[in-house]
C-alpha positions as CSV (number, residue, x, y, z in Angstrom):
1,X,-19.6,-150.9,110.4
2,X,-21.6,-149.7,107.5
3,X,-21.9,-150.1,103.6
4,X,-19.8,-147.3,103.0
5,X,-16.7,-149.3,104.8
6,X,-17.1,-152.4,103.0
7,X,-16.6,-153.9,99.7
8,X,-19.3,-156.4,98.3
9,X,-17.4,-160.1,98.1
10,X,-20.6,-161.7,97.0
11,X,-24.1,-163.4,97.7
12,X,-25.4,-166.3,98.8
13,X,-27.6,-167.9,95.8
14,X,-29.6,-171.0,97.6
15,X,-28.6,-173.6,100.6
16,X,-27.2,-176.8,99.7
17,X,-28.2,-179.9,101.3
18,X,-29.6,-180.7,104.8
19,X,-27.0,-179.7,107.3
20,X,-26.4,-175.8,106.5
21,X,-24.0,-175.3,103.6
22,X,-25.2,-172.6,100.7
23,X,-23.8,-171.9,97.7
24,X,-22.3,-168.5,97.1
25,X,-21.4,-166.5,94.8
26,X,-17.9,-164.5,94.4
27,X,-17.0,-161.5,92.6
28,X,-13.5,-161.7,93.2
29,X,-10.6,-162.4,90.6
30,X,-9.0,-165.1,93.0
31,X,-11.3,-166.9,95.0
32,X,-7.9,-169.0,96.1
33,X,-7.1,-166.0,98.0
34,X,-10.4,-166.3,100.0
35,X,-9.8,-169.5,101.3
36,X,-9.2,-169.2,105.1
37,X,-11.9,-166.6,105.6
38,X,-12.6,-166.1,109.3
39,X,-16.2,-164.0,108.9
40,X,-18.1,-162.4,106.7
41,X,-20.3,-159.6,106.9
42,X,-23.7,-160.6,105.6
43,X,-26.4,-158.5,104.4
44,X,-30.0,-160.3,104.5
45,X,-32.4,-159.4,101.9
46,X,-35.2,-158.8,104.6
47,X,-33.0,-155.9,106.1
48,X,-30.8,-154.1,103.8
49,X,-28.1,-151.8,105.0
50,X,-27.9,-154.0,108.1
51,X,-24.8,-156.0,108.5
52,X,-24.0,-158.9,110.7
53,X,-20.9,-160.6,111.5
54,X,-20.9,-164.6,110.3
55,X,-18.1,-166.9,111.5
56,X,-17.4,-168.8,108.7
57,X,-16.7,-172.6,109.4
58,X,-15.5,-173.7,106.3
59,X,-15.1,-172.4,102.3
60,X,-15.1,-175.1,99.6
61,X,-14.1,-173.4,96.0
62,X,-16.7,-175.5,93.5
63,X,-15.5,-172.8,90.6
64,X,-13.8,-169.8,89.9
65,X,-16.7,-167.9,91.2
66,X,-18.8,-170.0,93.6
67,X,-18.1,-171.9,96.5
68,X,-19.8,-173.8,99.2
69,X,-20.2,-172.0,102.5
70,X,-20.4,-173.1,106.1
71,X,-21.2,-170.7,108.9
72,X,-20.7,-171.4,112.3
73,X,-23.8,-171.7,114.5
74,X,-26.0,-172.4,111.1
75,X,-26.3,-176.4,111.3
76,X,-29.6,-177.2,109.4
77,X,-31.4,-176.4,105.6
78,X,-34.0,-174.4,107.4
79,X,-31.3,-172.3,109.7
80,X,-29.4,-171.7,106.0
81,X,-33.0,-170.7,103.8
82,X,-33.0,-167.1,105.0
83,X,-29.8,-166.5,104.1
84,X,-30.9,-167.2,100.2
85,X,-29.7,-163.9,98.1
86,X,-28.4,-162.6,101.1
87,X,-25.0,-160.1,100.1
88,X,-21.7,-160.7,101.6
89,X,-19.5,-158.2,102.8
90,X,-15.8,-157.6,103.7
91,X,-14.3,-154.6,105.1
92,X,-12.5,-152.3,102.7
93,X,-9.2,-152.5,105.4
94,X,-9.2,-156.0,104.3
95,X,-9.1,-155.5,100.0
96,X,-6.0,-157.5,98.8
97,X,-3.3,-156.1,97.6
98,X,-3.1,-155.0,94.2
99,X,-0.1,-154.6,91.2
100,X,1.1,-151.4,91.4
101,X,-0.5,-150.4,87.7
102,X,-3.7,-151.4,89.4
103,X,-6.7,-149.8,91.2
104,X,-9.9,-150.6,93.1
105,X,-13.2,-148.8,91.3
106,X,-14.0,-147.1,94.8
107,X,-10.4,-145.8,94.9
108,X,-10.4,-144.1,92.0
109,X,-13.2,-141.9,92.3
110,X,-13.5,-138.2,92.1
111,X,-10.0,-138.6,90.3
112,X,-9.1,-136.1,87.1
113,X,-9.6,-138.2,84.2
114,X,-6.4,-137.2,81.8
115,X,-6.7,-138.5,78.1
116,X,-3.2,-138.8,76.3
117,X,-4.3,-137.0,73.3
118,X,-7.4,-134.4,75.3
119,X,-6.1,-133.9,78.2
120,X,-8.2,-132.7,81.2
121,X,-11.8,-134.2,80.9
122,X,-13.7,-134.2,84.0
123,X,-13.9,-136.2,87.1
124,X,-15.0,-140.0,87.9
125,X,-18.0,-140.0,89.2
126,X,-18.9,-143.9,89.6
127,X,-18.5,-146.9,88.0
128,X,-21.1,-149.6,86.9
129,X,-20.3,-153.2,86.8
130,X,-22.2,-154.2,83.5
131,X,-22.4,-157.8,82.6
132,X,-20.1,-157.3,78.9
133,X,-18.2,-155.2,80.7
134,X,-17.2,-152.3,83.8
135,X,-17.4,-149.0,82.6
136,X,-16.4,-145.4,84.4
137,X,-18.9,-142.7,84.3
138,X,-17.5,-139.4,84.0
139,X,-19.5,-136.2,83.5
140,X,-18.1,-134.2,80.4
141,X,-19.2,-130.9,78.7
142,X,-22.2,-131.8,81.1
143,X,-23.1,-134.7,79.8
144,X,-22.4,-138.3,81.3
145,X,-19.6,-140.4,79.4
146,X,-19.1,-144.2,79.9
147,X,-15.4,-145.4,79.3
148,X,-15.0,-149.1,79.3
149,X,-12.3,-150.0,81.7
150,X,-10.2,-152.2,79.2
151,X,-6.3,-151.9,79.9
152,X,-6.5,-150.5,76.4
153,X,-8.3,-147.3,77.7
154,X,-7.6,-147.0,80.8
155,X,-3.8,-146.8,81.3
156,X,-3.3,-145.9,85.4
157,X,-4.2,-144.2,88.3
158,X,-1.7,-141.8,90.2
159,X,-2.4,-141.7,93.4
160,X,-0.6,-138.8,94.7
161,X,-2.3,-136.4,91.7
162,X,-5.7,-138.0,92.0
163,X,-5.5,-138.7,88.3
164,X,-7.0,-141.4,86.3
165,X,-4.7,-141.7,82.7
166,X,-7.0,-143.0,79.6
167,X,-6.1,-142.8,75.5
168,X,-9.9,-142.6,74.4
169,X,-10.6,-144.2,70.8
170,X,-11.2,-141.1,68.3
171,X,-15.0,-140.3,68.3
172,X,-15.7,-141.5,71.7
173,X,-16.9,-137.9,73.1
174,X,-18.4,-137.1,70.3
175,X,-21.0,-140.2,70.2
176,X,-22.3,-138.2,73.6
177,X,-21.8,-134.8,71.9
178,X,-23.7,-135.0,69.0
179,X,-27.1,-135.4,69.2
180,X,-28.8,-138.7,67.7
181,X,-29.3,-138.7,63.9
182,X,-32.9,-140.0,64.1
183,X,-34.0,-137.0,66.4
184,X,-32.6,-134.7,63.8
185,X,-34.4,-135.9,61.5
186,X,-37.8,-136.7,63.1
187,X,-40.5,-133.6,62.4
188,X,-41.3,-131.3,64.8
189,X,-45.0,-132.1,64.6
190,X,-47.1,-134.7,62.7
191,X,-48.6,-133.7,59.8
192,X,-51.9,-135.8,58.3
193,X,-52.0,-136.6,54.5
């Protein structure tokens, strides 16, 4: 299995205590649903791309986005310290179920983006998961355009078309369009008094 057929369900931030727990670190809306995890795939910091299969022992939720980790076989503080920032991985087969009105980001692209008002704009390209905020990069007019994905903006995905649905604010297109005021309005060389 490869990066390319799995989604990212976290990392492992440090071990905790002396008999093999870490701490880890979900990016998941539910970790509830996570609870009776089999394995994961885990991907250790000192060979990336590389994924090995983890039997997980036991998942205990201390938040809404970490939990304590057991896997099976790892008994000790020293067996758990290489594991520290390691990434954990599920297979894509294995994504939850979604709302119909909802999508995953790695469904979605290469779909048309449609705006309500626009129409036709280009084609999603990627997304980036910013700290504020995810945003969708699409490439427009030839020039990359970041939509934040807010339920305001981005309406729904149709699966059968390929089509993302969006209703842009006014302005947004041009604020990649038009070229910044303050290299307008720089000179073209400098001049000494």
């Amino acid at each position: 299995m490869t990066l390319d057929d799995c989604y990212e369900l976290g990392s492992v931030v440090k071990p905790h205590g002396l008999k093999g727990f870490v701490v880890a670190a979900f990016d998941v809306d539910n970790l509830d649903d996570y609870r009776k995890l089999k394995s994961v795939l885990v991907e250790l910091p000192t060979a990336p791309g590389k994924l090995t299969d983890y039997a997980v022992e036991k998942l205990q939720p201390q938040s809404d986005a970490r939990a304590l980790l057991k896997f099976k076989g790892i008994d000790r503080i020293e067996d758990a310290e290489p594991l520290r920032n390691a990434k954990l991985w599920r297979p894509l087969t294995e994504l939850p179920n979604l709302a119909k009105d909802q999508f995953y980001f790695h469904d979605v692209v290469g779909y048309l983006v449609v705006d309500e008002q626009l129409g036709e704009l280009g084609t999603v390209e990627t997304f980036y998961e910013l700290p504020q905020q995810d945003v969708l990069s699409m490439r427009y007019k030839g020039v990359e355009v970041l939509i934040p994905v807010v339920d305001e903006l981005v309406k729904q995905a149709d699966q059968a078309a390929r089509k993302l649905f969006v209703n842009l604010p006014e302005g947004l297109l041009d604020v990649y369009l038009t070229p910044a005021s303050r290299e307008r309005d720089e000179p073209d060389e400098f001049v000494e008094p």
